[in-house]
FINUNU-21699 format. One record per residue (C-alpha): residue in three letters; x, y negated, z negated; residue number from 1. Coordinates in steps of 0.02 Angstrom, whole numbers, padded with zeros to 5 digits, m for minus. Example, Ala and Ser with C-alpha at 12.3 -4.5 7.8 and 13.67 -1.06 7.14 Angstrom:
ala 00615 00225 m00390 1
ser 00684 00053 m00357 2
//
This chain:
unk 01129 m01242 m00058 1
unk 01109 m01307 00093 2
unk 01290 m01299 00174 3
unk 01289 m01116 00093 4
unk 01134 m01083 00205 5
unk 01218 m01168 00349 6
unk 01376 m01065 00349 7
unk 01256 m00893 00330 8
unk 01181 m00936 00471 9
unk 01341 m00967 00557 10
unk 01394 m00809 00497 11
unk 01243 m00709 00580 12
unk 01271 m00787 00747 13
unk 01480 m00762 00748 14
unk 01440 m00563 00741 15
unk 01319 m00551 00858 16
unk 01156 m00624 00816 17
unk 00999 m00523 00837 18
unk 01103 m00370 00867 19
unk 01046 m00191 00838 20
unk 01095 m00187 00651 21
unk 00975 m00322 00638 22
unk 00823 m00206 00758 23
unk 00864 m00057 00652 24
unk 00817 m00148 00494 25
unk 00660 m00235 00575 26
unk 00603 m00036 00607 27
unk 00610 00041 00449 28
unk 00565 m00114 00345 29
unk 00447 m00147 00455 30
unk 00389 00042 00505 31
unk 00379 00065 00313 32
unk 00259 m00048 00290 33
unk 00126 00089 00336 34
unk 00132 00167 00179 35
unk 00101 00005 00085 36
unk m00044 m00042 00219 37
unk m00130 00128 00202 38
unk m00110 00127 m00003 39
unk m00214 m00053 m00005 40
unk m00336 00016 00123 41
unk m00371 00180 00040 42
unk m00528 00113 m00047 43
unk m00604 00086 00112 44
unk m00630 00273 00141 45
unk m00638 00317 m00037 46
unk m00750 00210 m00099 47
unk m00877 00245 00048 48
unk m01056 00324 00008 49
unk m01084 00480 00094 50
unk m01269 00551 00123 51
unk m01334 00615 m00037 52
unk m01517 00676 m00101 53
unk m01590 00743 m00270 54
unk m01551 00907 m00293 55
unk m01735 00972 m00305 56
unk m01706 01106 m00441 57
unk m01675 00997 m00566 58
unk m01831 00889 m00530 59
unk m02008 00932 m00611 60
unk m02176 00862 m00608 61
unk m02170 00775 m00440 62
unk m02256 00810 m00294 63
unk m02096 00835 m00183 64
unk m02168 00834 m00001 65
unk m02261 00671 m00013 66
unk m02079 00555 m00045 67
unk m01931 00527 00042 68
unk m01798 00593 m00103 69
unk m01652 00541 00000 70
unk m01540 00423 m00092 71
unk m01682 00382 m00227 72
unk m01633 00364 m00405 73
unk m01786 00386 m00483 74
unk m01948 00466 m00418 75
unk m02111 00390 m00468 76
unk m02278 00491 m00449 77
unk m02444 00452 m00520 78
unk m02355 00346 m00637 79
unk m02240 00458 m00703 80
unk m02047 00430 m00674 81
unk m01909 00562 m00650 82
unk m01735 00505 m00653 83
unk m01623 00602 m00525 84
unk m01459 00687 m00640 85
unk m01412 00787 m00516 86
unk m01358 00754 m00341 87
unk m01300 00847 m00182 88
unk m01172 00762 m00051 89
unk m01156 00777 00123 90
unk m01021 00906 00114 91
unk m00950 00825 00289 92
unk m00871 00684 00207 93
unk m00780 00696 00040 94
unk m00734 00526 m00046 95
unk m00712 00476 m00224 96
unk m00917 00416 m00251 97
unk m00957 00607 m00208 98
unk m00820 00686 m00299 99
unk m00870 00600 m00480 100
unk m01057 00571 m00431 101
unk m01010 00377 m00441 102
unk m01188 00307 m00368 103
unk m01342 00240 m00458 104
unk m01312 00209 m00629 105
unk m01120 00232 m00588 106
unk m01112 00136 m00441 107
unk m01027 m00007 m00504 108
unk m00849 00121 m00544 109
unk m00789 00116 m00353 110
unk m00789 m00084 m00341 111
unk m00700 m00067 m00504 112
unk m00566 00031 m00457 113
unk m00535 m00072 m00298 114
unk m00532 m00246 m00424 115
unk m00399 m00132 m00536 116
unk m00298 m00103 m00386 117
unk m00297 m00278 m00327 118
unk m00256 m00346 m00486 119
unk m00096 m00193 m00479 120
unk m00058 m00306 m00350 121
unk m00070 m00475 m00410 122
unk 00048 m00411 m00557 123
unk 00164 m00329 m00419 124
unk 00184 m00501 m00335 125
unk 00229 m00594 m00506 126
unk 00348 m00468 m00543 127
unk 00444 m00409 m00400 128
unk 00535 m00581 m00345 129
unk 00650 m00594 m00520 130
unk 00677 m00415 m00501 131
unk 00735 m00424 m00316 132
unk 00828 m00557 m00371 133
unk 00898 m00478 m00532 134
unk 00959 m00301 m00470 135
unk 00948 m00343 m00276 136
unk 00817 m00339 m00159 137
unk 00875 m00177 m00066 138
unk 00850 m00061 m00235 139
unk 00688 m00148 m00285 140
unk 00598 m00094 m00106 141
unk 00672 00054 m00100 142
unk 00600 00107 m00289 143
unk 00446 00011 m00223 144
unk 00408 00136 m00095 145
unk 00451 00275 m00200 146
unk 00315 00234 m00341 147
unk 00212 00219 m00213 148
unk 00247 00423 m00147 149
unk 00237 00477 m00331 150
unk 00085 00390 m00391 151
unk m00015 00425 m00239 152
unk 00038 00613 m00235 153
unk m00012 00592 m00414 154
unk m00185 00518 m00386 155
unk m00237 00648 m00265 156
unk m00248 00760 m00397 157
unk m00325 00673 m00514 158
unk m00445 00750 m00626 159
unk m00554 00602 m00682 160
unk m00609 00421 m00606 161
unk m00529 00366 m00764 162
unk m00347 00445 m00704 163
unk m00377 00395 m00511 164
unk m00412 00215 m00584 165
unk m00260 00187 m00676 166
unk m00167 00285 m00535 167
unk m00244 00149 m00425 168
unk m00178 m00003 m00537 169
unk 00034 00058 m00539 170
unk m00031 00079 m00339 171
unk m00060 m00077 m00317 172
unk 00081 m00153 m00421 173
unk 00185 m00062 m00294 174
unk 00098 m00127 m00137 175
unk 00144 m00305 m00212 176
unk 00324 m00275 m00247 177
unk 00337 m00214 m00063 178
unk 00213 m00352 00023 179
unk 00326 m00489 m00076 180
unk 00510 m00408 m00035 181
unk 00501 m00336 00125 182
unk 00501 m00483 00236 183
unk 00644 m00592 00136 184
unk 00733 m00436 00144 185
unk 00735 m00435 00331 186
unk 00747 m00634 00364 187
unk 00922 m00650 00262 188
unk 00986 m00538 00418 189
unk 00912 m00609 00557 190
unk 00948 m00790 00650 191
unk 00818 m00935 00632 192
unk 00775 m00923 00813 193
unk 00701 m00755 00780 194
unk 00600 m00777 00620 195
unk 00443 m00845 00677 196
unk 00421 m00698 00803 197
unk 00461 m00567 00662 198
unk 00345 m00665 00566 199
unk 00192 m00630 00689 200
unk 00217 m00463 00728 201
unk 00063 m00371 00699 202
unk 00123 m00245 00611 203
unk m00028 m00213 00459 204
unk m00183 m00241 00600 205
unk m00093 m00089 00724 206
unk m00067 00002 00547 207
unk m00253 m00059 00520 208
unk m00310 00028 00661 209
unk m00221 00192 00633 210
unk m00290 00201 00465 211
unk m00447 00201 00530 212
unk m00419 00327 00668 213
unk m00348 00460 00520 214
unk m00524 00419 00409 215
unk m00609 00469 00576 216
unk m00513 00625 00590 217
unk m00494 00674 00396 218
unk m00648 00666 00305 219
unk m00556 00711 00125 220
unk m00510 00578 00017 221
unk m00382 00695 m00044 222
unk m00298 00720 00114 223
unk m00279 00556 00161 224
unk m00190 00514 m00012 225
unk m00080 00657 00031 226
unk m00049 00585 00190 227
unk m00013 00398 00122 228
unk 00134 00463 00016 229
unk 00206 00582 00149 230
unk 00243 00430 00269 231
unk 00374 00375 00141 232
unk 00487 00497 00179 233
unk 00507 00449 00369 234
unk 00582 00305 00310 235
unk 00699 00353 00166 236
unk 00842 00282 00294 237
unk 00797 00107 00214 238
unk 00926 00161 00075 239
unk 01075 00210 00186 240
unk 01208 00091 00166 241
unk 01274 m00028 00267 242
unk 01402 00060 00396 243
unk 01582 00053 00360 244
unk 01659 00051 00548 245
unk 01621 m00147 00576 246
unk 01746 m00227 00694 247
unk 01888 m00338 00597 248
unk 01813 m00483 00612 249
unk 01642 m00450 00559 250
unk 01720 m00381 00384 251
unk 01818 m00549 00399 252
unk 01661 m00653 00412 253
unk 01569 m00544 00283 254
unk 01706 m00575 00147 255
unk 01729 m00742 00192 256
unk 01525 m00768 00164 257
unk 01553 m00676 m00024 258
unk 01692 m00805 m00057 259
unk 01619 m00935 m00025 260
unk 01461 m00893 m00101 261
unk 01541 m00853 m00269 262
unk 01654 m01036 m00249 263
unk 01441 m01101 m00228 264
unk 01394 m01038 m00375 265
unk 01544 m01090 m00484 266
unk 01506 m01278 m00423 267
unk 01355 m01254 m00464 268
unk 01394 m01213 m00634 269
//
């Protein structure tokens, strides 16, 4: 393997190197990586607390004035206790703890859903390297990316905490399939020299920060799903195929590389 890895490399210098094929794939693999930053980071916003208090109507027996009722889940008075069942949010900030009431006694469902989605991902990461290497690594990001549009469209309208959960898991599974393909998927076309400076880029902290700047903006949880899946689509151009005008002897190179590949493998054998 090694004198096949020798002669790719060879190969990607004697037609040109770090050339603009190879800049045009380090943009949209690594410009789609935004919708597989913002899908991990979603819990961040959704799984935030907003200002809440006991709706009083619901709450009898208690002197009201004399306690602080905000965020309390049970009022004590003269030794009598009063759980709160009812809740209002601050309507200013709409996440997935005020949308399903998911504080006091239900408190522990957001963490939950964020361990459900990292485990998604854990079983993304396990999975995704025989299947890039089984049907190609090109067709396994690109159907990466697209779970990831259709199961965060999907979870934005979810009806349940039960549904956004398990929306949450397949999420995550496809945040690991693209966190484990996209970067061998851009180092098989690039040149050793430029590797470890494509491998420091700081792509997720910039996408970090503009994830942040959209929760400051948006205040919907809904909104922001919406606006995770959307970003797929500025980067469909990952699946347009390789361009069929290369110069003679780049298509010369490239078929000696699949001979001599395939004459690898047989000796292997």
């Amino acid at each position: 393997m090694t004198d096949l890895n020798e002669y790719l490399e060879e190969t990607i210098n004697k037609i040109g190197g770090f050339g603009p094929f190879q800049w045009i794939l380090v943009l949209l693999i690594f410009g789609s990586k935004i919708t597989d930053n913002w899908s991990t980071l979603m819990m961040t916003f959704g799984g935030a607390v907003p200002n809440w208090r006991c709706n009083l109507t619901t709450l009898y027996g208690l002197e009201y004035k004399a306690y602080n009722i905000s965020e309390v889940c049970v009022l004590t008075a003269s030794n009598i206790s009063v759980k709160c069942n009812n809740r209002l949010f601050d309507p200013e900030m709409s996440t997935v703890v005020s949308e399903w009431d998911l504080v006091c006694e239900r408190s522990w469902i957001p963490s939950t859903i964020t361990s459900l989605q990292m485990g998604g991902v854990i079983a993304g990461g396990f999975v995704s390297g025989q299947m890039a290497d089984t049907i190609g690594r090109k067709l396994t990001y690109v159907s990466a990316l697209s779970a990831l549009l259709v199961f965060n469209t999907a979870a934005a309208f979810s009806t349940s905490w039960q549904m956004f959960a398990a929306l949450r898991f397949f999420i995550g599974m496809g945040c690991g399939f693209v966190s484990s393909v996209n970067f061998t998927f851009v180092l098989e076309f690039t040149t050793r020299e430029s590797r470890s400076m494509l491998r420091f880029l700081p792509c997720r902290e910039v996408f970090g920060i503009l994830y942040a700047c959209l929760c400051w903006w948006i205040h919907d949880w809904r909104s922001i799903q919406i606006g995770t899946a959307t970003h797929y689509s500025q980067w469909r151009a990952t699946k347009t195929r390789y361009p069929s005008t290369l110069p003679v002897n780049e298509t010369s190179l490239i078929s000696k590389t699949n001979i001599f590949m395939t004459l690898q493998v047989e000796k292997e054998k």
